[in-house]
N, C-alpha and C positions, 0 to 999 in steps of 0.2 A: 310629203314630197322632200322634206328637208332630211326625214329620216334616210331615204331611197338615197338621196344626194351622197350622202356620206356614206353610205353604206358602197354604195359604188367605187367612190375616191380609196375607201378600204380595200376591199376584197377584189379591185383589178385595175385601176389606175396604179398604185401601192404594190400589187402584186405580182406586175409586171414589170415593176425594177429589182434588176442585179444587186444583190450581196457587194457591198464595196469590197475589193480587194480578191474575188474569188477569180477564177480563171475559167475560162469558155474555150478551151482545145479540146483537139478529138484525144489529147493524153490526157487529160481528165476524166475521161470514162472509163480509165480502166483502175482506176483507184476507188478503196472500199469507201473511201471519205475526205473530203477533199476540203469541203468547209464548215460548221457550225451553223447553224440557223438559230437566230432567236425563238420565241414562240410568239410571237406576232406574226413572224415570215411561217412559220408550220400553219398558222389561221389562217395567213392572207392565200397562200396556195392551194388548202384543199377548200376554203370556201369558193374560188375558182373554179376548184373542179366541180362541186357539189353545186355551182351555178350552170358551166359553160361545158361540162364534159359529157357529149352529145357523140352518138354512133354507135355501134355493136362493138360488142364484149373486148376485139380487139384492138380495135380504132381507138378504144378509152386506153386500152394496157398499154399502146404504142405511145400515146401522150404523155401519162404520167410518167414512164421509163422518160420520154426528152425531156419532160420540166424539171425533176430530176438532176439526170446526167448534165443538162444547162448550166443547171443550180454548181454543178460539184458538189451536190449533198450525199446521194446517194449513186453506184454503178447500177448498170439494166443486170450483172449477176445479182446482187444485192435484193432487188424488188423480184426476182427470178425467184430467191429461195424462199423471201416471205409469204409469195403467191404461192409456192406448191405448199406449205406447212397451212395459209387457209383456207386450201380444196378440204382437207383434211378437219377441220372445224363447222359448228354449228353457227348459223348466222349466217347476214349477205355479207357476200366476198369483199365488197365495196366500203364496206366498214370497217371487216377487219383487217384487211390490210393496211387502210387508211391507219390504226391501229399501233399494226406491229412496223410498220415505217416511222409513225411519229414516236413511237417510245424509241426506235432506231438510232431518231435525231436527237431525241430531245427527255430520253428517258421515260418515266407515268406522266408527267405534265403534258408534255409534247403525243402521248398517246391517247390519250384526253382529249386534246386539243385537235388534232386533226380528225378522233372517231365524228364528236360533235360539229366540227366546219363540215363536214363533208354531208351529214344528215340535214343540217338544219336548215338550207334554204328549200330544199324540196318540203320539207317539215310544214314548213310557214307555208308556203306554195300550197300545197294539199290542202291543209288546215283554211286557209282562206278559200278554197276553191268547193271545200264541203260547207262552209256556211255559206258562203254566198248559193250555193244551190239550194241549199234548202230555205234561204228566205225568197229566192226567185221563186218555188217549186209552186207557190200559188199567188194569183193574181194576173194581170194581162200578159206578163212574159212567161207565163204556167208551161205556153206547149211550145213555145220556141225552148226555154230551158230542156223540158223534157224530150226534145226531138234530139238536143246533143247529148242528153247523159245515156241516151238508148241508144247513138251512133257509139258511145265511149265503149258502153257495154256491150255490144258487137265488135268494138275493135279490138276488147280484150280477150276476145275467142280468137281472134286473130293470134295474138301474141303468144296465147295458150297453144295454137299447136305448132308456131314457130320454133318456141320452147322446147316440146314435144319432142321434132322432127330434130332438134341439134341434139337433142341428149342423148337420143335415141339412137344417133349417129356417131356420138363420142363414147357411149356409156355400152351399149350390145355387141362389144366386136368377140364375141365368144359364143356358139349355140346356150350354154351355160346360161348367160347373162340376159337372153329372153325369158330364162324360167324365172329368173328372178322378177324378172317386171310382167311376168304370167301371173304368177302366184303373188305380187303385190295388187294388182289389178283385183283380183279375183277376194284377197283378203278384205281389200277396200273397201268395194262398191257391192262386191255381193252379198258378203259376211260381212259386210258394217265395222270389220275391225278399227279399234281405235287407231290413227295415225304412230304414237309413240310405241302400239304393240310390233306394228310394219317395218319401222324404222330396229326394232329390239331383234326380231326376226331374224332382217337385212346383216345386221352388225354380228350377229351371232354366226347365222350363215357362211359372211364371207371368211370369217377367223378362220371357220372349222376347213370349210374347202383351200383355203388358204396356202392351209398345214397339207393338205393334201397333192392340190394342185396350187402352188407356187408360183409357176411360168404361166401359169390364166392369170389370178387374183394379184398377183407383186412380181411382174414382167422385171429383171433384172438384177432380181434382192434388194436387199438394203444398202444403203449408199454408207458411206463414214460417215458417223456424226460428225457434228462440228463443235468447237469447247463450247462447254456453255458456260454462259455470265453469271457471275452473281452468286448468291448462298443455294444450298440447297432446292431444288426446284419444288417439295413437298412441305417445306417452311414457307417460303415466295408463297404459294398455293393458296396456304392456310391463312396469311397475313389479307392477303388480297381478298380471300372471300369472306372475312371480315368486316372488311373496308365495306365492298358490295354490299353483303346483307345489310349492314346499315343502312346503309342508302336508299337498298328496297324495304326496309322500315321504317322509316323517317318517309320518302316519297307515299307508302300504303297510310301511313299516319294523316299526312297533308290532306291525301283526296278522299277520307275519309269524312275527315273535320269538314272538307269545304261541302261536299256532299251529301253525308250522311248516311248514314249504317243502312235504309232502307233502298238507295239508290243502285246504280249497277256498276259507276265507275269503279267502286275500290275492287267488285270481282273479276273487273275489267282487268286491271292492274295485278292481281294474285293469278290471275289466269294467262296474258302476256306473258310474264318471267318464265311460265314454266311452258308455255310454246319458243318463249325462244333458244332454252337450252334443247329442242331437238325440232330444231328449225334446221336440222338436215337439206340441202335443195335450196337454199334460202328461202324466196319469196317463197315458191310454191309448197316447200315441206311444212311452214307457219299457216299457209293460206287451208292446205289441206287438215291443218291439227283445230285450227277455228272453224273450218267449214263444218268438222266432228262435231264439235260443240256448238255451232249455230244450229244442228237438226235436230240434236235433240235437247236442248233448249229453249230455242225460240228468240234467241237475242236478234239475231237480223238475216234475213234473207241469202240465199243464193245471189240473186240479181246484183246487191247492193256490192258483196265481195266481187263480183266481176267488174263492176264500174270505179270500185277502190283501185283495181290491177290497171285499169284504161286510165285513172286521175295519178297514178303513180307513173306510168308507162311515161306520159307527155314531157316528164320533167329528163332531169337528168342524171338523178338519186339512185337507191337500190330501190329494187322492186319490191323491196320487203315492206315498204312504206304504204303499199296497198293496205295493210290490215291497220292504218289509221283510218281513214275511213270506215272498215265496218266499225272501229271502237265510237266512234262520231253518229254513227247513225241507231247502233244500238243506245247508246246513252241518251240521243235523241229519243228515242221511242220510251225509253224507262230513266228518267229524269228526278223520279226520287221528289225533293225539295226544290230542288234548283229550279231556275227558268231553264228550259229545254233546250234553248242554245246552249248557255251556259254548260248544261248537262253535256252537252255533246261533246263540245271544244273540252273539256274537262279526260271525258272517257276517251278522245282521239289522244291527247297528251299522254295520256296515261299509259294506253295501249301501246304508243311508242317506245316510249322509256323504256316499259316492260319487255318488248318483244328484243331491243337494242340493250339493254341492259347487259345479258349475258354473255355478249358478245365483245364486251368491252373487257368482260371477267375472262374468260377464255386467250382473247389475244394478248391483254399482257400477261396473263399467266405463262404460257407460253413464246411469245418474243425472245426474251434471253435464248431459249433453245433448238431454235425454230429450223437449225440442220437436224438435230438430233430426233426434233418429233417428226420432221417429212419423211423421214431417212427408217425410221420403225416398220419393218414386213407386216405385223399384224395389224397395225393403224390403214394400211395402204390397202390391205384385202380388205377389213370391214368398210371402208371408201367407197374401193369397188363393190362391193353388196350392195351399198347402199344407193351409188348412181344407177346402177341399174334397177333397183326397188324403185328410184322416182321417177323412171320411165314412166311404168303403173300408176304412181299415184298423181303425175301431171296429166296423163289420160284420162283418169278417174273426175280431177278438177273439171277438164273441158267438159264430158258429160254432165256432171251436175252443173255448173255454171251455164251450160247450153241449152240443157230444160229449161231451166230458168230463165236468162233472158230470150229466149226464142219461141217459148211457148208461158207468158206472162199470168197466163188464168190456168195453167197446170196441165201439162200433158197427159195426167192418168183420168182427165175427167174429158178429153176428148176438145179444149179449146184451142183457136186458131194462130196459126203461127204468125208471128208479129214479124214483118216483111224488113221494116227498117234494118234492125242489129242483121239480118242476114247479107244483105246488101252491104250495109259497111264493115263487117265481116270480111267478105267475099276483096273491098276496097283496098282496106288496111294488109289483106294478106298481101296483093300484089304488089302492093310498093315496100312489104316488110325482105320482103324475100329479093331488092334487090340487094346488090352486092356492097357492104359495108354500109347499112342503112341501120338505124336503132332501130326500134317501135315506135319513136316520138312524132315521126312525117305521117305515117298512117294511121294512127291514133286522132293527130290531128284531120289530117284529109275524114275520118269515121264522124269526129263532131261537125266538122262545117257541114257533112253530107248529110247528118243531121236534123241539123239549123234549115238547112235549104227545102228537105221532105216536110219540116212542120211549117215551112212560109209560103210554099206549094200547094201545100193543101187546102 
């Protein structure tokens, strides 16, 4: 309690006080920079967000542009050009921006500082939310727990073709850009191609039609760079992925020692980093590169990654946070030495870092330049290739995530469809779809609906 106490008084009592001495007019928003933030004020703000920043994709973008603009830290041009430079990157958008705004402010420290405020309360959230189900999952709250984790994983179908239906509607406005998400579909689920071969495809693709057709794939040209900061952008590069790889050696070293060479954390951890450098789609292009490697495998189920996507949805994080959970419930099942919890919480931590990690390496890589990369023709075609390739391959998710949690004993052997996730499914869609709603209210309305069918019956 005393922890929560403080931890409050920090990240929004604290973080709802003004900057002494800054200025709050409507002339302050049109300035690139108005005041200085310490890096306690860059923690106190995006831990905020990463608590309280609830609603769809642009209900959040309108917020952080007024906390901002408030502040005099940063203009809504400002956060304008760093959002278009992270459509363009691997990773959720939600980090990296968080990202290339804090190194904006505050330099690496400040980019640092805000990637991790912004991940870590949903982080801890999740991570408490997957052990505590799994020491509920047996004993007398066995079928109350389990009536909400089966409403979750129904409401993650839900969210799945929400997802779906928007990309589908931002990402296909060309006859073109169907075949793309024809022939990603088609390479996915029928030809079992691997996720990074889809995305290699997409990128290749869009380059070559690019060059061809311009006014389809990079509507406008390319815009004027902006100067860019700093030494050489391919020194910065090389310095920085230095730093990283260490990191990711010393972190592969740790979960090694604490777990042991026969356990599944550390391939947990070697496997993350390399889904999140083509975590293309965010959540879904990462969810679709482990669900590859879940089948054939065997680290964790379909069902489990859908109920990671429904324990992720509820918060207020990126949705890339789902594949803590699979790395939780895999590590769970193959625990090595460790006690089983232990093994989990371990393989969830790990998994995150790994899947966030690269993302941390890409956006300050890029930050200094971040006119000059949005502003590139051949970056904005391969883009386009690619949203429209995750058309397909967020389709391809709902199919398999949808065998699985709808038909629990395997639809090729002819078992009964499990009524609950359909239901809350059917629940979560209507309230997701209305106008300026997150997935968080129907996610939730999916568990209570839940709780309610297992204390009914």
């Amino acid at each position: 309690m005393r922890a929560a106490f403080w931890f409050w008084r920090f990240a929004v009592v604290k973080g709802g006080d003004k900057r002494p001495g800054s200025c709050h007019n409507a002339s302050m928003s049109n300035a690139t920079s108005t005041a200085t933030p310490s890096i306690m004020d860059v923690c106190r703000l995006w831990l905020r967000l990463g608590c309280f920043n609830v609603g769809d994709a642009q209900r959040r973008a309108a917020r952080l542009d007024a906390e901002l603009a408030e502040r005099g830290w940063l203009a809504p041009e400002d956060v304008a050009r760093a959002r278009a430079m992270c459509r363009l990157l691997p990773g959720s958008q939600t980090q990296l921006l968080a990202v290339c705004l804090g190194w904006r402010l505050r330099g690496v420290p400040g980019g640092l500082a805000a990637g991790v405020c912004v991940l870590l309360p949903l982080a801890l959230a999740l991570l408490a939310a997957s052990c505590l189900a799994a020491r509920f999952s047996a004993g007398p709250a066995a079928p109350v727990v389990d009536g909400a984790l089966r409403g979750l994983a129904g409401g993650a179908l839900a969210v799945i073709a929400v997802a779906f239906w928007r990309t589908a509607k931002s990402a296909l406005t060309h006859p073109v850009f169907y075949g793309f998400a024809a022939v990603s579909l088609l390479m996915g689920y029928a030809l079992h191609l691997k996720f990074y071969g889809v995305i290699i495809v997409a990128v290749l693709m869009g380059i070559w039609l690019g060059q061809v057709r311009p006014d389809i794939f990079c509507p406008g040209g390319g815009a004027a760079p902006g100067a860019a900061a700093g030494s050489s952008p391919w020194r910065r590069a090389g310095r920085l992925g230095l730093w990283f790889t260490a990191a990711w050696l010393m972190a592969g070293l740790a979960v090694r020692l604490l777990a042991g060479p026969e356990a599944l954390a550390p391939r947990l951890l070697n496997f993350a980093v390399r889904a999140g450098f083509f975590a293309f789609g965010g959540a879904y292009g990462a969810l679709s590169f482990i669900s590859d490697m879940s089948l054939r495998l065997g680290w964790t189920g379909q069902d489990q990654l859908a109920l990671g996507l429904g324990l992720a949805g509820l918060g207020s994080g990126p949705l890339l946070l789902a594949a803590q959970h699979a790395g939780f419930a895999a590590s769970l099942a193959h625990p090595g030495g460790l006690a089983p919890m232990a093994a989990g919480a371990l393989g969830a931590l790990g998994m995150t870092f790994g899947l966030f990690l690269p993302g941390f390496y890409v956006a300050l890589a890029c930050a200094p330049r971040m006119e000059a990369v949005a502003a590139k023709p051949w970056l904005r075609a391969a883009n386009a290739g690619v949203a429209a390739a995750m058309v397909g391959v967020i389709l391809k998710i709902g199919l398999l995530f949808g065998a699985a949690v709808l038909w629990p004993q395997g639809l090729a052997g002819g078992g009964p469809l499990d009524t609950l996730p359909l239901v809350a499914a059917c629940a979560c869609l209507l309230l997701s779809l209305r106008r300026g709603a997150g997935p968080g209210l129907g996610l939730l309305a999916s568990a209570v609906l839940g709780v309610a069918w297992a204390l009914l019956r």
